[in-house]
C-alpha positions as CSV (number, residue, x, y, z in Angstrom):
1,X,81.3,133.5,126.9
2,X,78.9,136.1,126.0
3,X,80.7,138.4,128.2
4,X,83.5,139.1,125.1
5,X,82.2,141.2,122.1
6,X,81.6,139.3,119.0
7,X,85.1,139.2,117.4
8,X,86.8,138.0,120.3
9,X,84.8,135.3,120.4
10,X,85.0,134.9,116.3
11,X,89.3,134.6,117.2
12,X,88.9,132.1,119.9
13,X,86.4,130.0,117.7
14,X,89.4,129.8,115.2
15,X,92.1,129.4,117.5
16,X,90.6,126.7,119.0
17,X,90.2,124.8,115.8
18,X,94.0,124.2,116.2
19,X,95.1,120.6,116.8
20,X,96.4,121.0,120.5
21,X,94.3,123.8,121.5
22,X,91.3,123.8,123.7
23,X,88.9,126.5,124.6
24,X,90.5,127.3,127.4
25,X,94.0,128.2,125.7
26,X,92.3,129.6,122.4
27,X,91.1,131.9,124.9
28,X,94.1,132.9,126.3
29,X,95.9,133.2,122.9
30,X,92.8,135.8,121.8
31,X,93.1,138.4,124.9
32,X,97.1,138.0,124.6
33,X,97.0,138.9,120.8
34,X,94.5,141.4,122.0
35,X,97.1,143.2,124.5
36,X,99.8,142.8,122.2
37,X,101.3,145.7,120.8
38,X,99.6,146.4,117.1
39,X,102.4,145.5,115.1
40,X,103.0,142.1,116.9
41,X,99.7,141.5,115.9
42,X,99.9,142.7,112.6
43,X,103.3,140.7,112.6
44,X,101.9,137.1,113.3
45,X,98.7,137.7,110.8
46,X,101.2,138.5,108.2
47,X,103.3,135.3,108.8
48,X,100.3,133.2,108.7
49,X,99.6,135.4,105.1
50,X,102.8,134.4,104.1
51,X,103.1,130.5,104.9
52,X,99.8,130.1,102.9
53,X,101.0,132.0,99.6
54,X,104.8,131.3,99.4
55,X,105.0,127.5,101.1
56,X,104.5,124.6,98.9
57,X,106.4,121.6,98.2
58,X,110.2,120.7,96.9
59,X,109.7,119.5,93.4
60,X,112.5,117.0,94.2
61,X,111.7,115.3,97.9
62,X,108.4,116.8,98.5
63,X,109.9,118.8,101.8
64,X,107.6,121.6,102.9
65,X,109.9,124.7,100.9
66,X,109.0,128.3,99.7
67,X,111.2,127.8,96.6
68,X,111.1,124.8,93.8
69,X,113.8,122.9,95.4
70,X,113.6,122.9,99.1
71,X,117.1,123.6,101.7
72,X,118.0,120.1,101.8
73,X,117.9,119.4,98.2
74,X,119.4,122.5,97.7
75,X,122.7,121.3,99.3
76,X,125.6,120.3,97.5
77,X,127.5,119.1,100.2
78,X,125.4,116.6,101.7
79,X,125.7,113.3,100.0
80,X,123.3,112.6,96.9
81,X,124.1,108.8,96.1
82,X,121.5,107.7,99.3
83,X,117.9,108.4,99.9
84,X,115.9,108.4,103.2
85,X,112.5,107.3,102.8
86,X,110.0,108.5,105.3
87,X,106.1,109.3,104.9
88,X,106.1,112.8,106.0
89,X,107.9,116.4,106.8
90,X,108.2,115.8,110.6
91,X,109.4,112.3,110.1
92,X,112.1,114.0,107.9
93,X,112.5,116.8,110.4
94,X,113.2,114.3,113.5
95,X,115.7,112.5,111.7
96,X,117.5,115.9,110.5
97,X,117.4,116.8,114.0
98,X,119.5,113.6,115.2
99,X,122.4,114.6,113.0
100,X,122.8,110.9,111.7
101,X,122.1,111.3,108.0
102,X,123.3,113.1,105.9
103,X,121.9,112.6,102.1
104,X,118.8,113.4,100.3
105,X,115.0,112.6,101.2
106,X,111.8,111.3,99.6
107,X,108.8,112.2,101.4
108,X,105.8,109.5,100.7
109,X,103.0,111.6,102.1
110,X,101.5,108.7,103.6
111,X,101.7,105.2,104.3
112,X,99.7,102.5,102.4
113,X,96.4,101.5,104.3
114,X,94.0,99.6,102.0
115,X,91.4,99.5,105.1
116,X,91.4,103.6,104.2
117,X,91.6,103.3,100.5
118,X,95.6,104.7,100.5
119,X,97.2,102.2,97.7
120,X,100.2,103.1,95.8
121,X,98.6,105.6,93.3
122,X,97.5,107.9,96.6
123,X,101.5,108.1,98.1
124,X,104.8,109.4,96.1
125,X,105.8,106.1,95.3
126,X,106.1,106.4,91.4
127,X,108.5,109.1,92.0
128,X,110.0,107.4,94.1
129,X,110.6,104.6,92.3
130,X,111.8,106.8,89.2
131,X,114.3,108.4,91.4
132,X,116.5,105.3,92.2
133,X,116.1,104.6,88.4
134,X,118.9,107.6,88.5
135,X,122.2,107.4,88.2
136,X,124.4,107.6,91.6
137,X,122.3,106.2,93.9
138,X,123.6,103.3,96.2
139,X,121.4,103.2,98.8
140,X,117.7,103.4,99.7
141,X,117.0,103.7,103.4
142,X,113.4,103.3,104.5
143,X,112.3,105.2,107.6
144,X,108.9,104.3,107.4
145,X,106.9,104.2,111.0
146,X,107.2,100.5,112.8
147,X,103.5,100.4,112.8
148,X,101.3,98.1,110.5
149,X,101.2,100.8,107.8
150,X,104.6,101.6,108.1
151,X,105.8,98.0,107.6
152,X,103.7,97.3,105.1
153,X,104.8,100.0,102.6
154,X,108.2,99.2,104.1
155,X,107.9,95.4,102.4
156,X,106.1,97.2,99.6
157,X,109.2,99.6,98.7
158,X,111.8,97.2,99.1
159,X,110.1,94.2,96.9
160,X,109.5,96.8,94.7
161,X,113.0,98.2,94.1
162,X,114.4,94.5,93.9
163,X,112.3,94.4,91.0
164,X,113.1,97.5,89.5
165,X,116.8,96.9,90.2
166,X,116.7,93.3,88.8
167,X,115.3,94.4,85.3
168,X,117.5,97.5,85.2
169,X,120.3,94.9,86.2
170,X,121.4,97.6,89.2
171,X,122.0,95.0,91.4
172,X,124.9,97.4,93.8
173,X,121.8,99.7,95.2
174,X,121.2,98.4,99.2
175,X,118.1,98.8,100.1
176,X,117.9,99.1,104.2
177,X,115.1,99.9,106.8
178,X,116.1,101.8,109.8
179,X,117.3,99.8,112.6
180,X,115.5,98.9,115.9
181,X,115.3,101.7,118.4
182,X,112.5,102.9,117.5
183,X,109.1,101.3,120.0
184,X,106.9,99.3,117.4
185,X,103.7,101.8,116.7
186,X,105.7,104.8,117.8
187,X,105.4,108.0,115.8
188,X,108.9,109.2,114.7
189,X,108.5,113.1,115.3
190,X,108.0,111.7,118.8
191,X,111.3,109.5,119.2
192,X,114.2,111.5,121.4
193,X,117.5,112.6,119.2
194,X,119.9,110.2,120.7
195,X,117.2,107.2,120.1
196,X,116.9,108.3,116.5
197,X,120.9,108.3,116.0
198,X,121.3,104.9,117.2
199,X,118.1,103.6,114.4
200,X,120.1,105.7,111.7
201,X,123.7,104.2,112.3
202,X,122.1,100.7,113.0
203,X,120.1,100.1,110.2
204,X,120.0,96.3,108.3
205,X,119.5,95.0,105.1
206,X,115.9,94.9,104.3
């Protein structure tokens, strides 16, 4: 490619660090930003400005948000006495997306894998854990992934909150994992919407 000037090649180098993205399309995405009118440009460098300075995470379910508490957590109207555990922001964004739930989140960041050195000090789980210690909530649903990671922090969570629940003496809180619908190793951000409504409105007693 030493036939483009030096900071064309510079933009297809970064582009094409991008999960997704090969040479071939980081090339195309440089000469189409090059083309592009200036303030389109200017337009999709400032975005990328902005989603590094203003996004962190909710203080509350540890959703992606650019203010403390994030949209979700922010609404009233959607019901606060159950939580949806899931281990990250697309897992929380496919079920959303299905229209089948409609309570609060807690996002794990993770799944436990003591093979990679992920126990339960290297995922939310202490928050979690103080959350249900609060007052209103009935249910816990675990939306973990069906794969050996998933299952096992699945089991983890709910022997967990039995214990909790026991020594708090809270025994009305269900705890339930989503229901069958979803292949065994898939990846939720994957699974269709109508597939993800059925796991939601099926979901069992762990």
């Amino acid at each position: 490619m030493n036939y483009y000037p030096e900071s064309i090649l510079k933009l297809i180098k970064s582009l094409s660090t991008l999960p997704g993205i090969g040479r071939k399309t980081a090339e195309r995405l440089a000469l189409h930003i090059l083309h592009a009118p200036l303030h389109e440009a200017q337009a999709i460098a400032s975005d990328i400005l902005e989603l590094k300075q203003k996004v962190t995470l909710c203080s509350q379910c540890f959703a992606l948000s650019d203010t403390e508490h994030c949209r979700i957590c922010s609404n009233v109207n959607r019901d606060g006495s159950i939580i949806c555990v899931v281990e990250n922001p697309t897992d929380m964004a496919a079920i959303e997306k299905s229209g089948a739930f409609n309570g609060y989140y807690h996002i794990l960041g993770g799944a436990l894998s003591p093979m990679d050195g992920i126990g339960p000090d290297e995922i939310r789980l202490k928050e979690l854990f103080a959350r249900v210690c609060g007052k209103g909530i009935r249910e816990v649903i675990i939306a973990t992934a069906t794969d050996v990671e998933g299952e096992a922090t699945a089991s983890y969570i709910a022997d967990t909150i039995r214990t909790i629940t026991d020594n708090i003496k809270k025994k009305c809180l269900i705890v339930s994992r989503i229901a069958s619908g979803i292949p065994m190793g898939g990846d939720l951000q994957y699974v269709d919407q109508v597939t993800m409504q059925r796991a939601m409105e099926g979901r069992h007693g762990f």
